[in-house]
ROKE-675358 format. One record per residue (C-alpha): x, y, z. Coordinates in steps of 0.02 Angstrom, whole numbers. Layout:
! ROKE-675358
@x->X, y->Y, z->Z
...
END
This chain:
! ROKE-675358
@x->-7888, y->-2345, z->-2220
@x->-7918, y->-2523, z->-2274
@x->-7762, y->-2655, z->-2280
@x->-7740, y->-2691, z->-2470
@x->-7729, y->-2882, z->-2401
@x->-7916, y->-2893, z->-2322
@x->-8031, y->-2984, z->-2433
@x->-8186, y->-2929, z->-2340
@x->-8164, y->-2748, z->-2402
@x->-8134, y->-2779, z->-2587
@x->-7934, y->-2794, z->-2566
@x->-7830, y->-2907, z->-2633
@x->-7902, y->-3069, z->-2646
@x->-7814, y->-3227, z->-2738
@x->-7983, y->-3301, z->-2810
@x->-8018, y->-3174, z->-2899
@x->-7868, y->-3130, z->-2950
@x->-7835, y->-3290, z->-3026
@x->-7986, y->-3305, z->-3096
@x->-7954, y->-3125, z->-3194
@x->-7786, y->-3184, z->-3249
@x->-7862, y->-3355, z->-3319
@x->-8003, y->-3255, z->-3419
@x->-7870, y->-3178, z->-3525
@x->-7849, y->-3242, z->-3687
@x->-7674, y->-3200, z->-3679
@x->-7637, y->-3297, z->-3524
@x->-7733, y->-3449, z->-3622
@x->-7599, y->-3442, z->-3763
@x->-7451, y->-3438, z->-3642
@x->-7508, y->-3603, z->-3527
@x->-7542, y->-3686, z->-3676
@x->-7374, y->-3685, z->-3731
@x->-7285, y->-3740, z->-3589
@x->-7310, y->-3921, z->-3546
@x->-7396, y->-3899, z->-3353
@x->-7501, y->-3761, z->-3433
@x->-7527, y->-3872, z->-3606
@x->-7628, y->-4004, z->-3490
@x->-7733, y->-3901, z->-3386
@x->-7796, y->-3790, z->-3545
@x->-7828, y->-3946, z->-3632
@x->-7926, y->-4021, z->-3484
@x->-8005, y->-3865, z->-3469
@x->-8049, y->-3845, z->-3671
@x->-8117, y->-4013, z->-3679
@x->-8224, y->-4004, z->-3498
@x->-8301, y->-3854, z->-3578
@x->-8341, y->-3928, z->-3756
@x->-8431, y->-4079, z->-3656
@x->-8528, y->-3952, z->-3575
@x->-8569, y->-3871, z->-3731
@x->-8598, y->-4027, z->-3828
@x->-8711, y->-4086, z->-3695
@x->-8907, y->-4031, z->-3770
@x->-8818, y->-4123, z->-3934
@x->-8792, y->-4284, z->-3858
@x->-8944, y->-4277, z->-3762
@x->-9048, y->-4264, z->-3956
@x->-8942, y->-4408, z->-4019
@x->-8991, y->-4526, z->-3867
@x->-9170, y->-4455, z->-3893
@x->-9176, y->-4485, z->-4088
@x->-9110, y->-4675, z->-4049
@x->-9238, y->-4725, z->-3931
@x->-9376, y->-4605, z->-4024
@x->-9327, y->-4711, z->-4209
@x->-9308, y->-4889, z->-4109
@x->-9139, y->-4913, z->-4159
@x->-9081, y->-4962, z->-4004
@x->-9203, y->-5117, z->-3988
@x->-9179, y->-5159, z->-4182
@x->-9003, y->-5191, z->-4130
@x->-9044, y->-5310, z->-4011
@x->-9073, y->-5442, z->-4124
@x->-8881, y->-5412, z->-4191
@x->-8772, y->-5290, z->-4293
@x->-8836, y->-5194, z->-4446
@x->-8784, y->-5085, z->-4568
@x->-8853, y->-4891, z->-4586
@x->-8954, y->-4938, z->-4761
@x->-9063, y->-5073, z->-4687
@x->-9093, y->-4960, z->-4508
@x->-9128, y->-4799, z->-4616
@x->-9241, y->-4896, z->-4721
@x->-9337, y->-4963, z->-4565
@x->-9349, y->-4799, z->-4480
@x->-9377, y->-4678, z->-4657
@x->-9201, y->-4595, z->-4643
@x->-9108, y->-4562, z->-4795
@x->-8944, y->-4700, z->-4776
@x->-8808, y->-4576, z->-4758
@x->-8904, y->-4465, z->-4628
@x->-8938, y->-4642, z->-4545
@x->-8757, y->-4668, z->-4539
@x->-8687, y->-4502, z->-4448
@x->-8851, y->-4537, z->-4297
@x->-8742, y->-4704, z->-4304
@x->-8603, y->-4638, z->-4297
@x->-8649, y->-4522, z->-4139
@x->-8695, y->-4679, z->-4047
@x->-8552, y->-4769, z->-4057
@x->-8432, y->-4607, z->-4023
@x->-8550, y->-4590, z->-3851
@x->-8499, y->-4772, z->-3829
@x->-8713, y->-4809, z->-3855
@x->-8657, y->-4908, z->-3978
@x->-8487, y->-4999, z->-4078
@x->-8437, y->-4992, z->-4241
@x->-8385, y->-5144, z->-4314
@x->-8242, y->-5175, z->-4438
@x->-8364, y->-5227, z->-4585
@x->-8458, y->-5084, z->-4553
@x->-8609, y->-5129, z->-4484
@x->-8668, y->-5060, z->-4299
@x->-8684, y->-5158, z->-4140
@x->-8760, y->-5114, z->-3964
@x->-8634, y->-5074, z->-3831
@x->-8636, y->-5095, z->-3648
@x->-8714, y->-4927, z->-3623
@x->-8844, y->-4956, z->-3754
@x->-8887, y->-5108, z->-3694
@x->-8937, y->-5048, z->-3512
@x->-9033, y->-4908, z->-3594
@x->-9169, y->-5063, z->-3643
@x->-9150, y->-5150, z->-3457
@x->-9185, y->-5005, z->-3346
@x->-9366, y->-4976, z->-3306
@x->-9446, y->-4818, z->-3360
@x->-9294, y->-4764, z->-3425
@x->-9333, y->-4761, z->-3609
@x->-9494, y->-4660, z->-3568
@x->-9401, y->-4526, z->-3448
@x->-9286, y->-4503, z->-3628
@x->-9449, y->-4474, z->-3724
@x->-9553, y->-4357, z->-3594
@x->-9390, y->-4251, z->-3576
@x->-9437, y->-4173, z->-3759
@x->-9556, y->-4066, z->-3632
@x->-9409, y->-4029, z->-3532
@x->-9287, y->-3982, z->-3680
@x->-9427, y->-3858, z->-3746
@x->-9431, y->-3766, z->-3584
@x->-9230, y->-3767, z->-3570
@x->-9226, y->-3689, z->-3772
@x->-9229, y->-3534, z->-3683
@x->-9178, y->-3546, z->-3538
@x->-9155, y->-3351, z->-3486
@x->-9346, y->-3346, z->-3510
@x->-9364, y->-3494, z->-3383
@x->-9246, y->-3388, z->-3256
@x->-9358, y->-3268, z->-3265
@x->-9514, y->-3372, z->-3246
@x->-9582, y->-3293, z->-3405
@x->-9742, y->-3384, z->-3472
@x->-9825, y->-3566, z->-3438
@x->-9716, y->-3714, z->-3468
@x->-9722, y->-3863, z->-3560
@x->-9681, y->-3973, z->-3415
@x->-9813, y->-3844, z->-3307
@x->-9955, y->-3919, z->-3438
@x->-9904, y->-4115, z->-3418
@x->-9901, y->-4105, z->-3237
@x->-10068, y->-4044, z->-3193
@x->-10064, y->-4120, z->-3023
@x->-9937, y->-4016, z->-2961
@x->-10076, y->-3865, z->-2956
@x->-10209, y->-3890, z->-2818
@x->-10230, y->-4086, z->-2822
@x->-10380, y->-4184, z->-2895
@x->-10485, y->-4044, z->-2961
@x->-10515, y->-4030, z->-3142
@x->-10364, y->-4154, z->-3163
@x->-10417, y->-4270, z->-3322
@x->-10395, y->-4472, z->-3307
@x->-10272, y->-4455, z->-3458
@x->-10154, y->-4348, z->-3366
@x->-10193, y->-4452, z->-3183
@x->-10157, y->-4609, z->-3297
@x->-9994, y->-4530, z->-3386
@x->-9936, y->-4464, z->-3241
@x->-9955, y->-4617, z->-3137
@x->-9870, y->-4730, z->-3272
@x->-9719, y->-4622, z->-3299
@x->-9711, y->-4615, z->-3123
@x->-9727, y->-4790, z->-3078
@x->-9583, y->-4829, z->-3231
@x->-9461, y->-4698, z->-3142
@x->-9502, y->-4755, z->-2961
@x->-9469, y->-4949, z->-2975
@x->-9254, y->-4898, z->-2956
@x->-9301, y->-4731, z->-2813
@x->-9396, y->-4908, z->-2720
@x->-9241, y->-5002, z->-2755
@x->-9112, y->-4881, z->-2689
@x->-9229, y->-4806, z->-2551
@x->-9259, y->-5000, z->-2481
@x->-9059, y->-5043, z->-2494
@x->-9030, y->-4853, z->-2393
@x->-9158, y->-4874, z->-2255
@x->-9206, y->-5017, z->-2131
@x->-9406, y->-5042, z->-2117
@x->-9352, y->-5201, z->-1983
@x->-9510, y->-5176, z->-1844
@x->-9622, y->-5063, z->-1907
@x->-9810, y->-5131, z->-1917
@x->-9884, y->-5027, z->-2059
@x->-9802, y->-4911, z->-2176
@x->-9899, y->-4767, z->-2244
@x->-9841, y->-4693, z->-2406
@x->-9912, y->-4520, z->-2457
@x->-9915, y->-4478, z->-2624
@x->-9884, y->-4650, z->-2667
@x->-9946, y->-4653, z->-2850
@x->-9988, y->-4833, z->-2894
@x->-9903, y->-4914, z->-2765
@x->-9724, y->-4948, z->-2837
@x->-9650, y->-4901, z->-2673
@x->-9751, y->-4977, z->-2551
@x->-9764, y->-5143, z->-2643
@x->-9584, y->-5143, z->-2651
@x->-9566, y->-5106, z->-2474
@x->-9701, y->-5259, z->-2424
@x->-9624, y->-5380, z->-2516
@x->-9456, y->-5349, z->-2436
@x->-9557, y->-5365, z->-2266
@x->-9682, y->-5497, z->-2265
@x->-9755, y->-5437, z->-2080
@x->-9790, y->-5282, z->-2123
@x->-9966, y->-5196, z->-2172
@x->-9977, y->-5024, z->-2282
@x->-10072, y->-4892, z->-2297
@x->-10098, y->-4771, z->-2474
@x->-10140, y->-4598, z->-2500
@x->-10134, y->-4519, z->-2659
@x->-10265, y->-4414, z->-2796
@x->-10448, y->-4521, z->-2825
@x->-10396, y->-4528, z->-3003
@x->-10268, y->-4633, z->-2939
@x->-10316, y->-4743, z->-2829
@x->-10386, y->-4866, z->-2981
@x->-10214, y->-4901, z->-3046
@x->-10159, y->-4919, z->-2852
@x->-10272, y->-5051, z->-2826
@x->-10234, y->-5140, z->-2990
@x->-10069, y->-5168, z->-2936
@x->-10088, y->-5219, z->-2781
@x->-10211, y->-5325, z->-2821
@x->-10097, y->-5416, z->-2959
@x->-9945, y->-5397, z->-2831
@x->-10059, y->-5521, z->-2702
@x->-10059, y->-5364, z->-2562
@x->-10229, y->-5297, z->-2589
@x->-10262, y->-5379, z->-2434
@x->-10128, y->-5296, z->-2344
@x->-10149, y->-5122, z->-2388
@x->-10283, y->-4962, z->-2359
@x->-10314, y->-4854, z->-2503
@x->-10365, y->-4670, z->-2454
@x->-10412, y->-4557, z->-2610
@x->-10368, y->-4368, z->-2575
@x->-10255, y->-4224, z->-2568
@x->-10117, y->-4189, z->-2444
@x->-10168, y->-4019, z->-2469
@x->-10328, y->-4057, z->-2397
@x->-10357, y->-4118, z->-2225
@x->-10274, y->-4224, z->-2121
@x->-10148, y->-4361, z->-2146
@x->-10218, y->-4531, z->-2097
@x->-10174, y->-4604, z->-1936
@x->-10121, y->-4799, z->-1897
@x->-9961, y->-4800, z->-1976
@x->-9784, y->-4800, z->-1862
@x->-9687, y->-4746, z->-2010
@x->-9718, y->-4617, z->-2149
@x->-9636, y->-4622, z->-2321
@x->-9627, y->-4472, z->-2436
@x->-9552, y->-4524, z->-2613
@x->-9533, y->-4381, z->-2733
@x->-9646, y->-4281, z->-2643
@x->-9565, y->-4137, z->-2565
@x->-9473, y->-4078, z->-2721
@x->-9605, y->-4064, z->-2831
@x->-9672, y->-3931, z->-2697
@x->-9642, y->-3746, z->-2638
@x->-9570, y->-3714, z->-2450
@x->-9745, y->-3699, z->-2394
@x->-9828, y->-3833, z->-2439
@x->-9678, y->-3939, z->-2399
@x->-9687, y->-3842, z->-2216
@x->-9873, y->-3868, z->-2201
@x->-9862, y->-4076, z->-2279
@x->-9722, y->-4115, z->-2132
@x->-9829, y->-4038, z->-1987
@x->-9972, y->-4152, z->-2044
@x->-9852, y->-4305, z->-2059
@x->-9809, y->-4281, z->-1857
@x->-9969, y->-4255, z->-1814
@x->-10021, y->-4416, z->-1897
@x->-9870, y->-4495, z->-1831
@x->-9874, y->-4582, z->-1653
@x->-9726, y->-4533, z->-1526
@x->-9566, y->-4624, z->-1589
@x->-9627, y->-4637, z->-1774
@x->-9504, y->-4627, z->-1937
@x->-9519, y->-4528, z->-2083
@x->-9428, y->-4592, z->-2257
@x->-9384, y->-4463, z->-2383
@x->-9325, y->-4506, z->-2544
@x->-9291, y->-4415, z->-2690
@x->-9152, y->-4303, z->-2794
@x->-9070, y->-4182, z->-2696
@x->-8961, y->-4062, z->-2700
@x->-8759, y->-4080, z->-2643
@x->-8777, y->-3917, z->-2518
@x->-8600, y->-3836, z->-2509
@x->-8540, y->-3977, z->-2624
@x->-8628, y->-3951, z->-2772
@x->-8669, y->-4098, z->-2876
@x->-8716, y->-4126, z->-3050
@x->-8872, y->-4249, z->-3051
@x->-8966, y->-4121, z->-2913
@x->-8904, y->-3948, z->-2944
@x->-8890, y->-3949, z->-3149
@x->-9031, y->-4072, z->-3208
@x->-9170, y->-4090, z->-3060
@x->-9137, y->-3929, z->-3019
@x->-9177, y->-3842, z->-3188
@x->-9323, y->-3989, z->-3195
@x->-9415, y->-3946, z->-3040
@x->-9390, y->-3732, z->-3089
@x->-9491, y->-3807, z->-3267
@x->-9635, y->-3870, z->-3158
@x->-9669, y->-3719, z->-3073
@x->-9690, y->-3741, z->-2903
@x->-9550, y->-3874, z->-2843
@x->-9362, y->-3843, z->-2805
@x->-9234, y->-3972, z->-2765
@x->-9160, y->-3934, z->-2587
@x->-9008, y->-4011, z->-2495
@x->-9017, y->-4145, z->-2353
@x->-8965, y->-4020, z->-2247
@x->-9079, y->-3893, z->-2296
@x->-9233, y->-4036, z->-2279
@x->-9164, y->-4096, z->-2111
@x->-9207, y->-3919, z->-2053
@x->-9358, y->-3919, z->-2120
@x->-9397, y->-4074, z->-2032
@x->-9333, y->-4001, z->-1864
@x->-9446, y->-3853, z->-1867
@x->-9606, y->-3985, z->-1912
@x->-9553, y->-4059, z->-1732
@x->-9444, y->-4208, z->-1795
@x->-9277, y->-4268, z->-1724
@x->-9134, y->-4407, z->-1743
@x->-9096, y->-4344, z->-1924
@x->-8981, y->-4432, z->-2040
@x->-8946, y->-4426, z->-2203
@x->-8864, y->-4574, z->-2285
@x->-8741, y->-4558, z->-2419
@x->-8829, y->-4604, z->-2571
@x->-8781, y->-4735, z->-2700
@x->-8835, y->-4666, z->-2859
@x->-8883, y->-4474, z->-2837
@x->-8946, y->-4477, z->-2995
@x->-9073, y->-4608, z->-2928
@x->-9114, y->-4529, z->-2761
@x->-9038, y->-4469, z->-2614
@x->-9128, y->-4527, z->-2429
@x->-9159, y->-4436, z->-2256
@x->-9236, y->-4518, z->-2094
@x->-9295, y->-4428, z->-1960
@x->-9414, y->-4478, z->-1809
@x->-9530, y->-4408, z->-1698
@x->-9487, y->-4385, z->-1503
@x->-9541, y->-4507, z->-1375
END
């Protein structure tokens, strides 16, 4: 006979327990009458309505930067008649997307009335990309309308159709969608270079090849912060054009090799001491990731680093920027996931790499980094 005490047999266990006693509606009206009780159900009630809200919000920010109210109001404070007559919304409907704004602190409300750009609102206009991540997450909030149906991996997606890439490289993929996605990407990767650069010391490495690098945002970044160093590109043909463009108007054509192709296909190109990988692995399944890391250390020389930067998730300490929003972001794509440093570091180990580490990142919501290096 079991002990009533052992929680490995379906005994008594306090978690659960508690957790039973705080789903009862009863229980709620009790603690919310005494004053200990009062504060935590309050807490509680209002955690839970932000959660709720959340989508809501999300459409407000959306219909501000979709209706250019946001950069209106950079040229000072105006009332809701003149903004609704600029954007074709009726003046009172005008007034409560205001109104939203200002209670998300987006924007202030001013005591004759008129609106104003706050803090917040402000560094909406002043980070890169950002305004264009807002607007290309309409493809994301489509998929996430039913999300049940996404669980289940019912039907194509919307964000499955704007990232063609994702599905077996170069092939039939169109110069609009190279050219979209290598714009949104190169918006959204000037901060991941930022935060990737201020994580991770490049100091004595002679040439830096990034794979997947898109147009270069990375690697330019990463040259500029160290003149000696040479750099190497591989990423779709489509791409390479707007790679070179860049470059080219960055002054480091000179010091970089272009290689159009698929990491699918082939080997990884050899001559570089260190490898970067920036938003690659996540948009990937365990197999391709598996089979993309074996090819970076056989391209790599003995002692050679590997960078990877992007979201990740928190592991056993679940976090909200890589297990709610990337997470649910990659599962729209189809083929990525999000995974844990941990869970990449042993990835990593099995592809023959060592000396693992795992910084703790800045802004997770940015990107998270792991280093590694090969033996010898």
């Amino acid at each position: 006979m079991v002990a009533e005490s052992d929680p490995g047999a379906g005994g008594f266990r306090p978690s659960v327990w508690a957790a039973r006693l705080i789903a009862r509606p009863g229980f709620q009206r009790v603690a919310s009458r005494v004053p200990f009780g009062r504060g935590l159900a309050r807490r509680d009630g209002a955690g839970i309505f932000d959660i709720l809200q959340g989508f809501v919000a999300a459409q407000v920010l959306s219909a501000l930067v979709e209706l250019g109210v946001l950069r209106r109001l950079l040229d000072g404070p105006e009332r809701a008649g003149r903004l609704g007559l600029a954007c074709g919304i009726p003046e009172d409907r005008m007034g409560e997307l205001l109104q939203a704004g200002a209670a998300l602190k987006l924007l202030k409300r001013r005591r004759d009335g008129r609106f104003a750009l706050a803090r917040k609102g402000a560094a909406i206009l002043g980070v890169p990309g950002l305004e264009d991540m807002i607007r290309h997450n309409r493809a994301f909030y489509a998929d996430m309308a039913e999300p049940e149906a996404l669980l289940r991996g019912e039907g194509e997606t919307q964000l499955q159709r704007f990232w063609p890439y994702v599905f077996g490289g170069s092939d039939g993929m169109s110069r609009e969608a190279a050219e979209r996605y290598s714009d949104l990407m190169a918006r959204s990767q000037e901060l991941v270079a930022q935060d990737t650069l201020d994580a991770v010391s490049l100091r004595g490495v002679g040439t830096l090849l990034d794979v997947g690098g898109g147009s270069g945002v990375f690697l330019a970044a990463a040259l500029k912060r160290y003149g000696g160093m040479r750099g190497m590109l591989l990423d779709l043909p489509d791409v390479m054009p707007a790679a070179e463009e860049r470059l080219g108007r960055e002054g480091l054509k000179a010091r970089v090799t272009l290689h159009g192709g698929s990491f699918r296909e082939g080997a990884i190109p050899e001559g570089a001491d260190a490898i970067s990988l920036i938003r690659v692995l996540y948009d990937h399944d365990d197999d391709t990731v598996r089979a993309l890391l074996a090819k970076v250390h056989d391209a790599l020389p003995r002692g050679g680093r590997l960078v990877i930067s992007e979201p990740m998730s928190g592991g056993r300490q679940p976090e909200r920027a890589g297990d709610v929003y990337f997470a649910f972001y990659t599962m729209a794509m189809g083929t990525g996931r999000v995974r844990s440093a941990e869970r990449i570091g042993e990835m990593c180990r099995e592809a023959g790499f060592g000396n693992i580490r795992a910084p703790k990142a800045r802004r997770p919501f940015i990107t998270s980094v792991l280093t590694c290096a090969k033996p010898g």
